[in-house]
C-alpha distance (Angstrom), angle and dihedral (degrees) to the residues before:
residue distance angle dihedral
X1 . . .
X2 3.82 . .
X3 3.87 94.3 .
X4 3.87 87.4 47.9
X5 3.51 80.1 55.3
X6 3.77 92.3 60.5
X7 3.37 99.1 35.8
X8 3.79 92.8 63.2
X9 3.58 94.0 43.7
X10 3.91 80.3 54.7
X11 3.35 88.3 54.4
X12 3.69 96.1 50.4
X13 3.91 104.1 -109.5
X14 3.65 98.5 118.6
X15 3.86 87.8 169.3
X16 3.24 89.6 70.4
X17 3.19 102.6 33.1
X18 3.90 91.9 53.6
X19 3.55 90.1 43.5
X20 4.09 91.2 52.8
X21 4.00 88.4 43.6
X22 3.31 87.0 59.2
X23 3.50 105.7 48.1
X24 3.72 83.5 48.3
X25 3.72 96.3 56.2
X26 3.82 96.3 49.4
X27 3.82 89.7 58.6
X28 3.70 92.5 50.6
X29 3.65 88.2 44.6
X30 3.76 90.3 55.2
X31 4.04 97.6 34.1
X32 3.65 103.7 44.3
X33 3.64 104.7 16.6
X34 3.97 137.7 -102.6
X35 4.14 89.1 -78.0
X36 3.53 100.9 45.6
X37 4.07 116.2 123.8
X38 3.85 92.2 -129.5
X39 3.76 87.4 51.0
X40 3.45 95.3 54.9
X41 3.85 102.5 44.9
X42 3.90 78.5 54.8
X43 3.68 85.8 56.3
X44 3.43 91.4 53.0
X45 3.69 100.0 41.7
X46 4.06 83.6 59.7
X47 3.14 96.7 50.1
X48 4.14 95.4 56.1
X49 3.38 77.5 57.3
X50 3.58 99.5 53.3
X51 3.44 81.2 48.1
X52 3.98 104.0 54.7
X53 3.71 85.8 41.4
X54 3.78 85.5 61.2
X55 3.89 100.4 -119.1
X56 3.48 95.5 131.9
X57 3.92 104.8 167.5
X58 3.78 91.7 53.7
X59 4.13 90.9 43.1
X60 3.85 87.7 46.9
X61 4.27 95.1 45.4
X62 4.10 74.8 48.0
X63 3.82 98.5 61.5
X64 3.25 96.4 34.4
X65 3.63 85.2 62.0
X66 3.87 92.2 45.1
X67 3.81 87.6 44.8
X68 4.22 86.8 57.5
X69 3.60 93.2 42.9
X70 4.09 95.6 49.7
X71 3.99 92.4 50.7
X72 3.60 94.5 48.6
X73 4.60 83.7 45.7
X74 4.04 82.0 57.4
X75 3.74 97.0 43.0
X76 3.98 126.8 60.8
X77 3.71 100.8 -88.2
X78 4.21 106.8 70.2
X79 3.98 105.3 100.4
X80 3.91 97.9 -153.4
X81 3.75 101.5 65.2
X82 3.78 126.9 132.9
X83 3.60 99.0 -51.3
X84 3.83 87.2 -144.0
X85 3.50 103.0 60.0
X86 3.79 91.0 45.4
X87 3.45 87.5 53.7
X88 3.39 93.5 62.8
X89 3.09 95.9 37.1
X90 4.03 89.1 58.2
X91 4.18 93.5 51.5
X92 3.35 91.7 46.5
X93 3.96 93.5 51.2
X94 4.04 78.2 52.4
X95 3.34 94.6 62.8
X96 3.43 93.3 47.9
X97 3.37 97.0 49.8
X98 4.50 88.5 49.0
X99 4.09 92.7 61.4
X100 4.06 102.4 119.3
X101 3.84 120.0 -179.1
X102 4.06 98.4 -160.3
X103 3.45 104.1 61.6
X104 3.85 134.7 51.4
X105 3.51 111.3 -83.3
X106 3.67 126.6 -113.2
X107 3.90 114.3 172.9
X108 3.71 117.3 -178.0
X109 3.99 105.8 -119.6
X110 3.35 102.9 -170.7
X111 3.81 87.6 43.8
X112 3.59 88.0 61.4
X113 3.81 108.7 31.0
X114 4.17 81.1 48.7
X115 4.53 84.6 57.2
X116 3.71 85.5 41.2
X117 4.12 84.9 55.7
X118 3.76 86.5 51.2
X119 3.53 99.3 48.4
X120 3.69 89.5 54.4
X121 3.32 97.0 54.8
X122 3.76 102.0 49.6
X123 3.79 82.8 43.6
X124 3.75 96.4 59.7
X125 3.83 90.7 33.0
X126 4.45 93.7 61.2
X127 3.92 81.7 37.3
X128 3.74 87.2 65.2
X129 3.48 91.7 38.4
X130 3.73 102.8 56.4
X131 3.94 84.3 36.9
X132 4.52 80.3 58.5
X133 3.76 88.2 44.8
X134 3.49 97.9 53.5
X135 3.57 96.1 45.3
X136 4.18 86.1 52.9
X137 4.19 84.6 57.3
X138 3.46 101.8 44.6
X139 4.30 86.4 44.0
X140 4.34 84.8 47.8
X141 3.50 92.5 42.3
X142 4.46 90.4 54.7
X143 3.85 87.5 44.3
X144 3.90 94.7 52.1
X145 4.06 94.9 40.0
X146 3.86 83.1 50.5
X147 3.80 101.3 52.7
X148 3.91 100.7 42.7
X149 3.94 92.3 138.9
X150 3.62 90.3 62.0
X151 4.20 119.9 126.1
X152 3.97 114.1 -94.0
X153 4.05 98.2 -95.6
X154 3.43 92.9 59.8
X155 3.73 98.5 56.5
X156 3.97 92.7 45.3
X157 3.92 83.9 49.3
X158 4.23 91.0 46.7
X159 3.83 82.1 51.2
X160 3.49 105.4 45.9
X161 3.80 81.9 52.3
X162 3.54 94.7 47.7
X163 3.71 97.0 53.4
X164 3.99 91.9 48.6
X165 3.94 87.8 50.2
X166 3.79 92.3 53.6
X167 3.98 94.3 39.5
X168 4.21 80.8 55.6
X169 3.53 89.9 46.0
X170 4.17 98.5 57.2
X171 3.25 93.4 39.5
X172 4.10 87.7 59.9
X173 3.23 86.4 48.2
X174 3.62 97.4 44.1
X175 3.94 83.0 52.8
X176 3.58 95.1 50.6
X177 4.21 96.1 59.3
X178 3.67 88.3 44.3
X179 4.11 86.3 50.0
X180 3.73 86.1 41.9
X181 3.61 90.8 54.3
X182 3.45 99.8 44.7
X183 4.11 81.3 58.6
X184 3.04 98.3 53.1
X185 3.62 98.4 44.5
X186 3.61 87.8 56.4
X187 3.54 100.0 49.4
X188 3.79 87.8 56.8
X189 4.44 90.4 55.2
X190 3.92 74.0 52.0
X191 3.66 99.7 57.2
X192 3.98 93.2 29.7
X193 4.09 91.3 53.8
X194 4.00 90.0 47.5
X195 3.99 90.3 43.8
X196 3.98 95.1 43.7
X197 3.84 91.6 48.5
X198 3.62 88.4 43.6
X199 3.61 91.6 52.0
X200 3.83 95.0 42.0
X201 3.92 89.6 53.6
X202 4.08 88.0 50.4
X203 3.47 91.4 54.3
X204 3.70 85.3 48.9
X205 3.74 93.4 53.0
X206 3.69 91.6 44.7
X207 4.15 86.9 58.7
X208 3.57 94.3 44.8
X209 4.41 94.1 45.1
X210 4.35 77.6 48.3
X211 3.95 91.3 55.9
X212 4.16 92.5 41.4
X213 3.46 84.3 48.2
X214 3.84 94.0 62.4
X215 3.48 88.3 31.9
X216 4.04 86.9 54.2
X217 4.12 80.3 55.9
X218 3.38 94.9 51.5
X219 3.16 102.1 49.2
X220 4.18 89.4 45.7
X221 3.83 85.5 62.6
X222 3.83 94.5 47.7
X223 4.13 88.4 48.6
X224 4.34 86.5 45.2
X225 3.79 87.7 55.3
X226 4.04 99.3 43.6
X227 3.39 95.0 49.6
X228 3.80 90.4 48.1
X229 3.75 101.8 46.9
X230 4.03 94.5 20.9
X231 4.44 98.2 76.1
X232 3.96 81.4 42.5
X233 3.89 94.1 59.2
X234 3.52 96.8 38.3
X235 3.62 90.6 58.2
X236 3.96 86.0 42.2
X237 3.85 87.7 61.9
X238 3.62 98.1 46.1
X239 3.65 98.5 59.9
X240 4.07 93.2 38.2
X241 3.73 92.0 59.9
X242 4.01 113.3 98.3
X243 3.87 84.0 -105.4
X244 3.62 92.5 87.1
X245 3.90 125.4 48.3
X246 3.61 123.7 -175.4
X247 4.23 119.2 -149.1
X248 3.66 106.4 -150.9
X249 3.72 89.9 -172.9
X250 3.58 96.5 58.6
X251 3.67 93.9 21.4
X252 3.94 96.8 -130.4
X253 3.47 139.2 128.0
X254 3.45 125.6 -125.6
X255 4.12 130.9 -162.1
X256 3.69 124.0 -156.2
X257 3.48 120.3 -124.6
X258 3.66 89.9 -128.7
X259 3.52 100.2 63.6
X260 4.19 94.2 109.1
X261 3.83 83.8 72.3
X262 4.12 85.9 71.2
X263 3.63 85.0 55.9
X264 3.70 106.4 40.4
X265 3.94 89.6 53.8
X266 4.26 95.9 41.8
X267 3.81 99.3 52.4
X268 3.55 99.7 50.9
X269 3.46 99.6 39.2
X270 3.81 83.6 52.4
X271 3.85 92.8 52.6
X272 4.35 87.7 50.7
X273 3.55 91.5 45.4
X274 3.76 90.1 58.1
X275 3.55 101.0 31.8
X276 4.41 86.0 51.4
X277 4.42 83.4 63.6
X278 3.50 92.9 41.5
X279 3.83 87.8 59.2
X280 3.53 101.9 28.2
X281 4.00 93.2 60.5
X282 3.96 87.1 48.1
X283 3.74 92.9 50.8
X284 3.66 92.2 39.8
X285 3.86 111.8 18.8
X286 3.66 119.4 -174.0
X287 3.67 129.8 -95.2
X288 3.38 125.3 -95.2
X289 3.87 124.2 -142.9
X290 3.82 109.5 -103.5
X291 4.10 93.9 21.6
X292 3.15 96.8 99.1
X293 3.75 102.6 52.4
X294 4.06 79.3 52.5
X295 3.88 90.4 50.3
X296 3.73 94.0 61.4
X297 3.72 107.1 31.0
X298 4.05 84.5 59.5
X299 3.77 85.2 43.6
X300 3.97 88.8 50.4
X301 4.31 88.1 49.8
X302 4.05 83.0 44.2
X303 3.80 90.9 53.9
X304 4.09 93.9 41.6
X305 3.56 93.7 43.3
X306 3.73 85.4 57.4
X307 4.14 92.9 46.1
X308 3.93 93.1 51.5
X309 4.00 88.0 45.2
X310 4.54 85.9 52.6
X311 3.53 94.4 48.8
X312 3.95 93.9 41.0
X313 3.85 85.3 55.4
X314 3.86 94.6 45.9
X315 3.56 85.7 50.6
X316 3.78 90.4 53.8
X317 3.74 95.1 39.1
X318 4.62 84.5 53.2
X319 3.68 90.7 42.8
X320 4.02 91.5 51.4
């Protein structure tokens, strides 16, 4: 109905034409709603009209009305926008919105590197869209600068098309800062999740370098008070052993002819001791924090790689 519209305003019957317009308008008004971008290039298709016919107040109140109605479409308030970049737009505004400061913070990565994906993608997909648009301009632009001697109708109709190409064209454009935005917002939760974890772990590390710290003095104290009392008792033991005997009456000490034995049996039971934890932390070495996570999710692959290779057997065994 709308390029009937045109086509008998091409032919010169702006009656009709305005009349048909009209008609045309009112149904978008009441289908798609007062805001709607289809609604509002039928606005302004009217109002050309208005315009040729030579009512120039009403055309004028007209644009001005389309003039109100495309700034608010490029600014934050039209609700009929590219659903996708709103859509980011929207998760990203949840993220915001989930940043806590009391508790131990767990951001989803993949959550947000999988938005960040998004975001990219609409990004580069409006960037080749205004880059199309443009090109359409610049191509409409040569065609109408190259047929100037054409009849009257076909310039209002080269116009008419010209203004809807360039209303197209800042809304892309509109589109792509908002998508732009909506990046770079994102890439800042990115950064701010990896610096406040990093920042909650230092603080972490701080606490636990605090508590080896006093630990550190603790164990300073204990090592001050072994190595005073420590020579003292060894000595103790070595004269309290049955080696030794001590005549009161003739106040003499005497040393048993026996005593190698204590030294044959306590050096090489101190070399097996030590050479037993020298072997045993070969044979069975400690631990670490984080290997055994590792252990089991290769484990897991080991034990799915094995499934997938059953059932692709099976399936050759059925098929055979």
């Amino acid at each position: 109905m709308g390029n009937l519209a045109v086509t008998l305003g091409d032919m010169g019957k702006l009656e009709q034409a305005a009349a048909l317009e009209k008609e045309v308008l009112e149904k978008m008004q009441r289908i798609l709603g007062h805001e709607h971008p289809d609604t509002i290039s039928a606005m302004n298709n009217f109002a050309i009209t208005l315009g040729d016919m030579g009512k120039l107040d009403e055309a004028a109140a007209m644009f001005q009305e389309v003039l109100e109605k495309r700034q608010r479409i490029l600014g934050d308030e039209h609700p009929a926008t590219d659903q996708a970049v709103w859509t980011i737009r929207d998760k990203v505004r949840e993220t915001e919105s989930a940043r806590t400061s009391e508790h131990k913070p767990e951001p989803n990565y993949r959550h947000l590197h999988d938005l960040a994906r998004h975001a990219i993608h609409v990004s580069e997909t409006l960037a080749l869209a205004v880059m199309a648009a443009g090109s359409i301009s610049q191509q409409h632009l040569e065609i109408m600068g190259g047929a100037a001697d054409t009849d009257e109708h076909s310039r209002r109709a080269a116009k008419r098309i010209g203004n809807r190409i360039v209303f197209y064209e800042h809304m892309l454009r509109a589109l792509q800062c908002r998508a732009a935005s909506n990046k770079e917002r994102l890439m800042n939760e990115i950064s701010l999740a990896f610096n406040t974890v990093a920042q909650y772990d230092s603080g972490i590390s701080v606490n636990i370098g605090r508590a080896a710290q006093v630990d550190s003095a603790a164990m300073k104290t204990v090592a001050f008070l072994t190595l005073t009392f420590l020579p003292a008792t060894f000595i103790c033991a070595i004269f309290s052993m049955s080696f030794f005997n001590y005549d009161p009456a003739a106040d003499s000490w005497t040393v048993s002819r026996k005593f190698w034995i204590y030294w044959a049996v306590a050096i090489p039971t101190t070399f097996v001791t030590a050479l037993l934890w020298h072997y045993w932390r070969t044979v069975f070495p400690p631990t670490l924090i984080g290997e055994a996570s590792e252990i089991d999710q290769k484990a897991h692959a080991i034990r799915e790689k094995e499934t997938s290779n059953h059932h692709g057997s099976s399936l050759l065994e059925d098929l055979a």
